[in-house]
N, C-alpha and C positions, 0 to 999 in steps of 0.2 A: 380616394375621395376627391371629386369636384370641388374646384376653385368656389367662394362662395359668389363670386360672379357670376356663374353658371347656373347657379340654380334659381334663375328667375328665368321668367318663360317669355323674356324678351331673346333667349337664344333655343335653338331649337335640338334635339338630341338625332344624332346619326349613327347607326348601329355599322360601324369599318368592320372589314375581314382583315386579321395579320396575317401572314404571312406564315407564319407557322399553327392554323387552324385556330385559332382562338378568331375573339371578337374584341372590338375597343371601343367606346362612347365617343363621339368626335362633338364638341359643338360647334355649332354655324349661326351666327346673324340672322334671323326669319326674314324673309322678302318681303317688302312691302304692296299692300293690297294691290289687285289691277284697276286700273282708271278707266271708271264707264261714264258711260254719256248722262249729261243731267238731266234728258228730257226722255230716251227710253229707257236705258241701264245695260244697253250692250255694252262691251267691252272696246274702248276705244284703240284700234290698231296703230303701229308703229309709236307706241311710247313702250319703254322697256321698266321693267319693276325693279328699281333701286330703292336702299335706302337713302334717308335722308340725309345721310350725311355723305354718302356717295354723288347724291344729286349737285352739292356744292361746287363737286370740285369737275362736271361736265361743262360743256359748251352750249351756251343756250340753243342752239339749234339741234341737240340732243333729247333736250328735254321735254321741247314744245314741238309743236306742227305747223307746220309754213300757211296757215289757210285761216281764214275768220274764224274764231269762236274754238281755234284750234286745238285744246287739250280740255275743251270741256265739253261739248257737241259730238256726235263722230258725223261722218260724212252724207249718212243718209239723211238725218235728222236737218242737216245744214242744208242738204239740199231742199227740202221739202220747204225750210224758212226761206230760203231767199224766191224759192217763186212764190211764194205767200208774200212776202213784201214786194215783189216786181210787180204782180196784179194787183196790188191793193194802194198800188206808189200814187201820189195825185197826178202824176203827168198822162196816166193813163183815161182817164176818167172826161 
């Protein structure tokens, strides 16, 4: 019988092979969702899916993206806003 920690579905069920033909229940931690962009909903590349309490104990440069709008935008999106803002800037006009 399972810990009764385990039997919330904040942990996930993995069906292991032993070693001597049987099978075993493993639990695992669920991965937390992938981060998409807030303006199309692709999937924003180079952040990795930790949990939260994993994310603590990283290096902010782990976490985030070295660029404007870095972990919320992805790159196409960004790009598309800043030449919308450079055409639209008043020094242009």
């Amino acid at each position: 019988m399972a810990d009764s920690r385990f039997k919330s579905k904040s942990y996930r069920r993995v069906s292991k092979r032993t070693p001597k033909f049987g099978s075993k229940t493993v639990y695992t931690r669920k991965k937390h969702r992938k981060v998409v962009c807030a303006i199309c909903g692709k999937e924003i590349h180079g952040l990795k899916r930790f949990l939260p309490s994993d994310l603590r104990k990283l290096a902010k440069s782990q976490k985030t993206i070295a660029r404007p709008y870095g972990a919320y935008i992805c790159s196409e999106c960004l790009r598309k806003l800043m030449k919308e803002k450079a055409r639209s800037s008043k020094y242009n006009q």
